[in-house]
C-alpha positions, 0 to 999 in steps of 0.5 A: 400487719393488721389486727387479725394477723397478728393473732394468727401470727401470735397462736401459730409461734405459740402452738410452734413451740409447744406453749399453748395446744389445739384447745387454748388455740380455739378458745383464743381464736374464738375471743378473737373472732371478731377480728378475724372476720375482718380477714374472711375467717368464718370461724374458730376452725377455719383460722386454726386451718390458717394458723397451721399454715402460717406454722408451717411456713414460719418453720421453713422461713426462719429456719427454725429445723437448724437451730431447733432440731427439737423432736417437739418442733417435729412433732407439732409441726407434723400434727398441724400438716396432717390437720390441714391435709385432713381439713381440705380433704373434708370440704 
């Protein structure tokens, strides 16, 4: 895993959880844009699209919904759903 994923990696389990929100999640995405370039992210957005995805996909491949059936795990991962559904329907 190079540099740019692990901070996709690190904001997704962070927003997965609750310990940081959208806003901290741009400001570290921006600070680390440089990064993401190398991955073909244009820009703060288009890595949040992506780190919602990595969230999403996290939750379903650790099985976090058994051991963490906690409503906030529920309800972040909706809102980040709906993001990248509204996202690709806007380009």
């Amino acid at each position: 895993m190079n540099d740019g994923n692990t901070v996709l990696s690190v904001v997704a389990q962070k927003m997965m959880f609750g310990d940081i929100d959208e806003d901290d999640a741009l400001k570290i995405l921006e600070n680390n844009i440089e990064l993401l370039n190398e991955q073909g992210i244009e820009d703060k957005y288009d890595a949040l699209t992506e780190v919602y995805k990595m969230t999403r996909q996290i939750y379903r491949d650790t099985n976090y919904y058994e051991e963490y059936p906690d409503w906030k795990v529920q309800i972040n991962l909706d809102k980040i759903f709906k993001f990248v559904v509204n996202r690709k329907k806007s380009s």
